[in-house]
N, C-alpha and C positions, 0 to 999 in steps of 0.2 A: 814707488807706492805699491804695497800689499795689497793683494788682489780684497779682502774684508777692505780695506780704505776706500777703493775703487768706489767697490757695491755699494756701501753707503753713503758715499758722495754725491752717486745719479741716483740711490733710490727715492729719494725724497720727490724729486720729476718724473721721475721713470711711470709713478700710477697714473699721475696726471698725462702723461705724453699717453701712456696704455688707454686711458678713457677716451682720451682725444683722437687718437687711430680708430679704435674699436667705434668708436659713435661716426666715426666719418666713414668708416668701411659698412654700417651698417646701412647710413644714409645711400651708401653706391645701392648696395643689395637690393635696397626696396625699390628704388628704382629700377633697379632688374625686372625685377616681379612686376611690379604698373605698367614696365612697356610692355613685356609680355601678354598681360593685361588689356591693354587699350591698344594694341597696334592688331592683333589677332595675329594668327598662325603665319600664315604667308607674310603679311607685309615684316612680322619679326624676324621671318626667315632672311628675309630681303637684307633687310637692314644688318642682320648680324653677318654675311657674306660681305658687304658695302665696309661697315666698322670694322671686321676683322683685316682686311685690305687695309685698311689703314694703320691697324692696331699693327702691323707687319711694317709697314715703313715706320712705325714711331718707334720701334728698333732701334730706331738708329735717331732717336730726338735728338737733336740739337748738336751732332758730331759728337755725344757725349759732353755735352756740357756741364751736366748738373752733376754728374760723376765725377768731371773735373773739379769744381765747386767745395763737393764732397770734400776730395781730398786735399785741396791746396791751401783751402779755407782750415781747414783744422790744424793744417800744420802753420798758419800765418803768423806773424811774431805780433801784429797789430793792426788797428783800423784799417789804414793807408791800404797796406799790403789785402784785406780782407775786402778792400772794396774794388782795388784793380786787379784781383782774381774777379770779381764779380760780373764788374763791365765788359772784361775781358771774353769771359765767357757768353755772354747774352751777346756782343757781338759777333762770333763764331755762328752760333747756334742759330740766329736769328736768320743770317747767311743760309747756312744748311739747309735750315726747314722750308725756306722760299726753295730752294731746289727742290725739294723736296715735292713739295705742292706741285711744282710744275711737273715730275716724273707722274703724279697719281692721276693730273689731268690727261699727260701724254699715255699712261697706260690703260685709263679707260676708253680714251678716241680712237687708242688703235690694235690694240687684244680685242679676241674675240671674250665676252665671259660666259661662263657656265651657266651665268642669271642673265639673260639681257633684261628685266626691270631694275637691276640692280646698277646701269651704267649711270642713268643721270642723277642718283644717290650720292654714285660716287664720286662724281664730279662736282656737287655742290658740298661734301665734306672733307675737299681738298684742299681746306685753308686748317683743319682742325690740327696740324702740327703748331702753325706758326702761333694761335691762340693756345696751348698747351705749354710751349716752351715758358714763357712767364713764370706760371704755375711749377712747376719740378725744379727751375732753376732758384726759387725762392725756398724753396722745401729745406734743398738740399744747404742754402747759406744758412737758414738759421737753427738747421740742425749741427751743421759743423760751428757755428759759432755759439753754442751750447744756448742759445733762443730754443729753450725746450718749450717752455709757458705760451711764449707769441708763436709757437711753431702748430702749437694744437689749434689755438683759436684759427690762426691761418687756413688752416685745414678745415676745419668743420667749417667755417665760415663760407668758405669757395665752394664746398660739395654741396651745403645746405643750399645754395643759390642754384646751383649750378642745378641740383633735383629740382628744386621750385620753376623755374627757367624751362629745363624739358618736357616737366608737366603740363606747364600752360601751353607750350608750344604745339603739343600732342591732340591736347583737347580743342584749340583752336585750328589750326591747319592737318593734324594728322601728321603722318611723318616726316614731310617737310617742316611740319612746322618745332621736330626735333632737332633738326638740323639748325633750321635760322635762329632758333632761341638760343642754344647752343655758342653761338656764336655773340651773340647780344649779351651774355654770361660773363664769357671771357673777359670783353670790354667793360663790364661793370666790377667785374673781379681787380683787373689791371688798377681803376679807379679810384675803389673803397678800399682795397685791402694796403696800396702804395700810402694813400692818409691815414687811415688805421693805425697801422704798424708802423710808421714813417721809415718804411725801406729805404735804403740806400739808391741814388737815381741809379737807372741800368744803360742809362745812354750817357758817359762823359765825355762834355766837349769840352771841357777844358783838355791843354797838353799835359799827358803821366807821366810819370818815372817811370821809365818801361824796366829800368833794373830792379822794380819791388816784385818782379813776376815774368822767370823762364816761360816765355811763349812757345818754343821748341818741345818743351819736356812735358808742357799744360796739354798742347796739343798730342803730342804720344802717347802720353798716358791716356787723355781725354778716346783717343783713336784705337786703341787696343780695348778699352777697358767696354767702349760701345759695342762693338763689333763683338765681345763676350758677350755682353747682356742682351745684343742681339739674338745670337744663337743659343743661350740659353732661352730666351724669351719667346724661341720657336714652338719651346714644346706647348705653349700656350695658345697661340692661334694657327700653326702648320696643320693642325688637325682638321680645324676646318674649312680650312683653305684647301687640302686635299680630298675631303669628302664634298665639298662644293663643283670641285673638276671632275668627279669620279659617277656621285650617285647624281646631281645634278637634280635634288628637289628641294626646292624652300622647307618644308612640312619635315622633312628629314634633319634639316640644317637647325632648323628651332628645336628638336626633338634632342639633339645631340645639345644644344649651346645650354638648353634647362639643364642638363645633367651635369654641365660643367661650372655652373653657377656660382652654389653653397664650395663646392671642394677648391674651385679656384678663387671664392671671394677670401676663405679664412684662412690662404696663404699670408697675407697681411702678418698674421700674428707673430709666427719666426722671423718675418721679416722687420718687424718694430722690436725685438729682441737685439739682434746683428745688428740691424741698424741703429739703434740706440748705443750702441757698446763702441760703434766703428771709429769714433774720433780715437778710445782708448788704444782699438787692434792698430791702427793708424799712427798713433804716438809711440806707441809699445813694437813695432814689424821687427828690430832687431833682437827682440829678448823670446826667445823661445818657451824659457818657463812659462812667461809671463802669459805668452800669449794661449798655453796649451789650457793654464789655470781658466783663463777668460771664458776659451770653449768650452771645456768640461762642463762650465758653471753652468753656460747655456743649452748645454746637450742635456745635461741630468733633466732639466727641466723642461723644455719641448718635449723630450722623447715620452714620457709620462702626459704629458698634456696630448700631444697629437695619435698617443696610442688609443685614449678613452674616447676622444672626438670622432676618429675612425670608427671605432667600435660602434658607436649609437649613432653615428650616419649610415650604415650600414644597416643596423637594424631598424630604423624609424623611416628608409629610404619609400616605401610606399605612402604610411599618410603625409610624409612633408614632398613630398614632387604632386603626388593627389590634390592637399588640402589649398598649396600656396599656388599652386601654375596651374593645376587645373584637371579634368581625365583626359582629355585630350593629348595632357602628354604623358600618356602610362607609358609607353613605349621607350621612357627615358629615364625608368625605372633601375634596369639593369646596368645599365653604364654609368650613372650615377653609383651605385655601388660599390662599383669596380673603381671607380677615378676617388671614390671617398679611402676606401682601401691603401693606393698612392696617397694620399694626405701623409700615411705616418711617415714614408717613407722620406717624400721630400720636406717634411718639416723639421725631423729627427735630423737628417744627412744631409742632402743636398744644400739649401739653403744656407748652413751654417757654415759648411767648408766652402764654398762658390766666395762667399764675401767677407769670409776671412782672407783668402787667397787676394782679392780686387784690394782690401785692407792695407796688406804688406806688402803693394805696392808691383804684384807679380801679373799686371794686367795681359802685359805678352804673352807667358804662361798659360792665363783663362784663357784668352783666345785660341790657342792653337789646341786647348783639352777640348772646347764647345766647337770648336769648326770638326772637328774628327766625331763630337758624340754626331752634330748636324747630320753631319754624311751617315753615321745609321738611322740617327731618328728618319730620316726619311723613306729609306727602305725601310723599314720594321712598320713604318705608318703607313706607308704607302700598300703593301701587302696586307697587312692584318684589313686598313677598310675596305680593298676592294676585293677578297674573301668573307669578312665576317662584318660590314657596314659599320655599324656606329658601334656596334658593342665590340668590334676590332679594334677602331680607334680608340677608344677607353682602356683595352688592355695594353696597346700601343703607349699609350702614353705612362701606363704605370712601367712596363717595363723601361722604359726611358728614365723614369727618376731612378731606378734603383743602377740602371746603367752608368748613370752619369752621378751618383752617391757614392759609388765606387772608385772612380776614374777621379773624381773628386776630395775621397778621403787618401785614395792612394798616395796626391801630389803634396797635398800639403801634407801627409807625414816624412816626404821626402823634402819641402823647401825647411820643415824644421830640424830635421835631422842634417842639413847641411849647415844652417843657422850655429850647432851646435860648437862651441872650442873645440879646437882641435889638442889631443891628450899626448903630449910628448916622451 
């Protein structure tokens, strides 16, 4: 199929899928801004040290489940096989994240942290993997099983509660009471949306055909492709997890997490692009043309989109950190700037070669390019904040996308260029 067949095949879904990310990523947003809002300075500092800790082990959600999902679901020949990927997977996962939980408990009883108000936070948001896995494993089935329509509602649906759920929880108990709502979310999410959409069950006890689904190759793939998006996933909360062990103040760590907000909520948008496309990159891993057409389509288009966005986050960086957080956090001014700056970069490059790559099935590949960028991102972060504080870490982090947009456009023009006939 001709890449024009392609495009207007999904574009008839693609707006609706487009509205249904962008209203669900906006729902996260404002929820940003009200905890900010209602928790005050410190306790949001707290909190974002406590979340970020976790947002570091969800790394690694589910041994990579819903990545597995992703890809084995789109290439499934039918139901059967689409449903014992399914189980298959939320069994794995489900396993993991209990480990999971139990390392975040074991790491705040026995590290010391950089916050101690932040230990018993952290301890009681040490279940929020195993309520999470549900949610991303269901994402990712009925995007690969081209569920674009039920994929939106899913989504807005879960975020919309999920904001309703933290707010009440906030106003009633304060920041505990973000945590146990939180979790009361999950459970009503698991609930409504299983009737709703009448999912397929994720527990089968009946006996499978275990030959509808390589468990060896689910798992390898699922095992590489984590352990990528792990490490790419650092450059996202390594920052402040390093600025938490370094400068060691709440009022600091809030100051930095506003500035990160806006530039790291409207990554979504390259990423509903890719991700939208990837059943195709997915079907298509062995045609080179085919797949170069695919990107181009998608780069002509980010690169103009995230170059104007850059632009007018930079310029309007004072009344919007002012008008929506507050003056208190002027000082998040500057970094903010800088990290909106990184937008073009990693929206235009990074993003689209990363999951093209995880696409064509070259998961070993991502992992051993993101364990090498890791090992500098952490020098290069580690230096710049504790020289130049949070405005180090902002230029740390841009240098990281252009680092890893490079290392990343380098490889995939070398897995297509070997893709290529060979000319006798």
């Amino acid at each position: 199929m001709s890449l024009p067949k392609i495009v207007n095949k999904l574009k008839g879904e693609f707006f609706f899928t487009l509205f249904a990310n962008v209203f669900s990523y906006l729902i996260t947003f404002c929820g940003s801004i009200i905890y900010v809002r209602l928790l005050g300075k410190h306790d949001f500092g707290v909190y974002t040290f406590a979340f970020n800790i976790i947002s570091l082990f969800l790394l690694l959600n589910g041994f990579g489940a819903a990545s597995g999902v992703l890809q084995y679901v789109s290439r499934s020949k039918d139901q059967s096989e689409r449903v014992a990927v399914l189980q298959f997977a939320f069994k794995v996962g489900i396993f993991f994240n209990l480990l999971i939980a139990i390392v975040i408990i074991a790491y705040a009883l026995i590290f010391p942290l950089p916050i101690p108000a932040a230990r018993p936070i952290l301890l009681t948001m040490a279940l929020f993997p195993v309520g999470r896995l549900y949610i991303d494993i269901f994402q990712a089935y009925l995007r690969a099983s081209g569920q674009n329509r039920i994929q939106g509602y899913f989504l807005i649906i879960n975020n919309s509660l999920l904001l309703l759920a933290n707010i009440v929880g906030i106003m009633l108990f304060h920041l505990y009471g973000l945590i146990y709502f939180t979790y009361i979310a999950y459970v009503i999410m698991l609930i409504f949306s299983s009737w709703k959409f009448k999912l397929p069950a994720i527990i089968g006890f009946a006996k499978k055909d275990t030959s509808l689904i390589n468990r060896k190759q689910f798992i390898s793939y699922s095992f590489f492709t984590t352990l990528a998006n792990a490490f790419s996933g650092l450059l996202f909360v390594l920052d402040i997890i390093i600025i938490s062990y370094i400068v060691k103040e709440p009022q600091l760590i809030a100051s930095y997490r506003v500035a990160t907000i806006i530039p790291f909520a409207i990554n979504f948008i390259p990423n509903i692009a890719v991700n939208y496309f990837y059943p195709e990159f997915a079907k298509n891993a062995h045609d080179p043309a085919k797949i170069r057409q695919l990107s181009r389509y998608i780069f002509l288009r980010m690169f103009a989109f995230s170059a104007s966005t850059s632009f007018f986050l930079i310029l309007l960086a004072k009344p919007l950190i002012l008008l929506i957080f507050g003056k208190s956090y002027q000082d998040s001014i500057l970094p903010f700037q800088i990290i909106s700056f990184g937008y073009w970069i990693i929206a235009s490059f990074r993003t689209i070669n990363g999951n093209i790559l995880a696409a064509m099935g070259k998961a070993r590949l991502s992992f051993y390019l993101t364990g090498f960028i890791l090992v500098v991102n952490i020098i290069v972060t580690y230096l710049m904040v504790k020289y130049y504080s949070i405005n180090g870490a902002a230029i740390a982090v841009v240098f990281m996308y252009a680092f890893s947009s490079f290392i990343g456009y380098i490889a995939l023009k070398l897995v297509l260029r070997n893709l290529e006939p060979t000319r006798g």
